[in-house]
N, C-alpha and C positions, 0 to 999 in steps of 0.2 A: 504494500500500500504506500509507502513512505518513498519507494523508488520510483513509484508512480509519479508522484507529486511533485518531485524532485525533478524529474524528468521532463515532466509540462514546463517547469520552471525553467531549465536550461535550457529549454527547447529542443530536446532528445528525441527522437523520431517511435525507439525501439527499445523497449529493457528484453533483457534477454534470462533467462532460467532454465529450468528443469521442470516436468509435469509432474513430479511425484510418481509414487508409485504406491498405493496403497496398503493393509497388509488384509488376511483371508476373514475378518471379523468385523465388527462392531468391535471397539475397544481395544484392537491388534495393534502391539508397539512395534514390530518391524514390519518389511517391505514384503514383499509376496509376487515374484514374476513369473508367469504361467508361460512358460516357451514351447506346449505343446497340448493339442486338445483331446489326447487319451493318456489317465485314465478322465471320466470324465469330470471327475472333482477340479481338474484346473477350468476346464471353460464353463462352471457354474462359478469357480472365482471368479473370474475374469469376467463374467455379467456383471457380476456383481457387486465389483470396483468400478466398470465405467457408470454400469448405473444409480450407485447410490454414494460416489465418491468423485471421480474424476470427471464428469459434465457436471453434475451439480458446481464443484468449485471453483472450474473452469468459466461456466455459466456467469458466474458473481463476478469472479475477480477478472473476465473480458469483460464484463460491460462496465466494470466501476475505468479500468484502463480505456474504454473508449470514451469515458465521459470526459478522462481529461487528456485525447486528441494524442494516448499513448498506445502503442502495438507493442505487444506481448510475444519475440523471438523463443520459441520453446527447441533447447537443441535434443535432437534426436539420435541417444544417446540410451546401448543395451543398459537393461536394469530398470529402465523408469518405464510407464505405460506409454509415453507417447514414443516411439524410439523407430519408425521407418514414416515412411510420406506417405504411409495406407495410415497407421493412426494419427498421424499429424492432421490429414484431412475428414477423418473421423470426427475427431473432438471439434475443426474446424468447421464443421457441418452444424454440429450440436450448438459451440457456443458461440459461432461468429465468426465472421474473416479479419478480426482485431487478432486474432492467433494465426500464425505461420511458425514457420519454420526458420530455426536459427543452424543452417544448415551447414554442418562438418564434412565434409568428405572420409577423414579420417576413421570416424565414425559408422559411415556409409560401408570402406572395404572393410572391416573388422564382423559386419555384420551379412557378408558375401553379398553387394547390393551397389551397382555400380553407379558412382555418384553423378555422371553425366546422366544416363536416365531418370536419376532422382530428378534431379535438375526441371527435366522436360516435365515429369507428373508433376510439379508444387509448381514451377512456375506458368505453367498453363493456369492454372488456377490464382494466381497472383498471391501467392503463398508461399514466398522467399522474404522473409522479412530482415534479415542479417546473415551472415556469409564464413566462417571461419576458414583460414589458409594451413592445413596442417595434414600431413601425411600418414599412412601407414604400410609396413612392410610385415608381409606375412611367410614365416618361414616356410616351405615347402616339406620339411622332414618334420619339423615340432607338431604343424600340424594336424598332423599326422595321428599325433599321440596327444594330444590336449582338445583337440578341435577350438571351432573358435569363441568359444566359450571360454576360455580357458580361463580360472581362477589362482594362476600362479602370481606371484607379485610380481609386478611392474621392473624392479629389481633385478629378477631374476632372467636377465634378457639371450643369454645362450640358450634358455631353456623353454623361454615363450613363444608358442607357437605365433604370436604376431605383436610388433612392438610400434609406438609414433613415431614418427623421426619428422625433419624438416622440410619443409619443401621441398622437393625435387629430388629427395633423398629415399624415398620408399615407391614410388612411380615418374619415369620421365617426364620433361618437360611438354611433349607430344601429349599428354594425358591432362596436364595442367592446362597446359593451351586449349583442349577441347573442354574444360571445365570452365575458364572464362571467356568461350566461344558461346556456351550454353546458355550461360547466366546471361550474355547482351541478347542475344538471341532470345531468352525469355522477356525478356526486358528488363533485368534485375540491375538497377542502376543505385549503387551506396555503396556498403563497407564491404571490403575483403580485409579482412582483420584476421594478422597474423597470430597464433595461437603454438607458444613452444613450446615443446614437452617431448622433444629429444633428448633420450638417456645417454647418447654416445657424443653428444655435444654442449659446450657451455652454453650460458644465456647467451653472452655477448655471440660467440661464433655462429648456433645454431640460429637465431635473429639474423644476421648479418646476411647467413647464405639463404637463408627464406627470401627474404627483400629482394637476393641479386639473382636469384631464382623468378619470381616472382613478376620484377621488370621486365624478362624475355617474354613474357605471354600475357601480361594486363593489357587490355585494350582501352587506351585514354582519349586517344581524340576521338570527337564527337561523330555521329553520321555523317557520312556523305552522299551524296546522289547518286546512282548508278551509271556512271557516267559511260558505260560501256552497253545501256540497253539502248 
């Protein structure tokens, strides 16, 4: 509520979060994520949460954000209910187009779900409201043996079947470049905000090479006419 306010104030477009994730009760203090719909005890959770938990609070706390002229970035991110562009446009159904997508790629491969197609679902729907620049590499053998679920620590990066790394460091610049080809091409026109959290590099270095990564494939100048039809 208070970033809300804060936000009108600055004149901040977008705050950005998480959707929660609720837990399997009435009065449940931890989280509850149903990643499969047998046996059937998870998808009567999972009614269960959207319906008497995540649209209701979603419901309130979008329309108190649209009263003051703010959009709600939810990033879609395993562990929480909203976490691909099938429930991002769910909840966006239920409680309003004040909700989009604060949209990771990073996030996207970790979850086998390729982020330029994300891209084309949410932003046909004008449901790209914020943008993060951050990569991910997935080992080919760890794989294997943790799937991509895997609950090892973040630490533990010989052993993790899939780790963040910086831009242009866990898919080529060819894959970036068609990731800000997508986003103009939907019309997605604001932040590419860079997001570090490469274990195999400092802040300063891993920042440093995202930016000069980054430069080779942002598209800055404005439209032009087609001057070749």
């Amino acid at each position: 509520m208070n970033s809300v306010k804060l936000a009108q104030k600055l004149g901040v477009p977008v705050v950005n979060t998480f959707s929660g994730c609720p837990g399997d009760h009435e009065g449940a203090k931890y989280p509850n994520w149903p990643v499969a719909p047998w046996p059937n005890d998870y998808q009567e959770i999972l009614d269960w949460q959207w319906e008497n938990k995540v649209i209701p609070y979603w419901t309130k706390w979008g329309a108190f954000a649209a009263e003051h002229d703010v959009k709600v970035g939810l990033e879609l991110h395993g562990g929480f209910s909203v976490h691909t562009p099938g429930t991002l446009l769910r909840l966006r159904e239920a409680a309003g187009e004040v909700i989009g997508a604060n949209l990771d790629p990073s996030h996207m491969w970790w979850q086998g779900i390729d982020p330029v197609q994300a891209i084309h679902i949410l932003g046909r729907q004008g449901a790209i409201h914020h943008f993060h620049a951050k990569d991910t590499v997935i080992d080919p053998v760890n794989v294997n043996m943790h799937g991509l679920t895997d609950m090892q620590s973040y630490t533990k990066m010989l052993d993790r079947a899939w780790q963040f790394r910086s831009v242009g460091f866990g898919h080529d610049l060819k894959t970036w470049a068609d990731i800000m080809s997508a986003l103009r091409l939907v019309g997605y026109d604001y932040v590419v905000s860079i997001e570090h959290e490469d274990g195999l590099m400092s802040v300063e270095e891993g920042f440093s090479k995202a930016v000069s990564n980054l430069q080779q494939v942002l598209i800055e100048e404005p439209l032009a006419e087609m001057w070749w039809v």
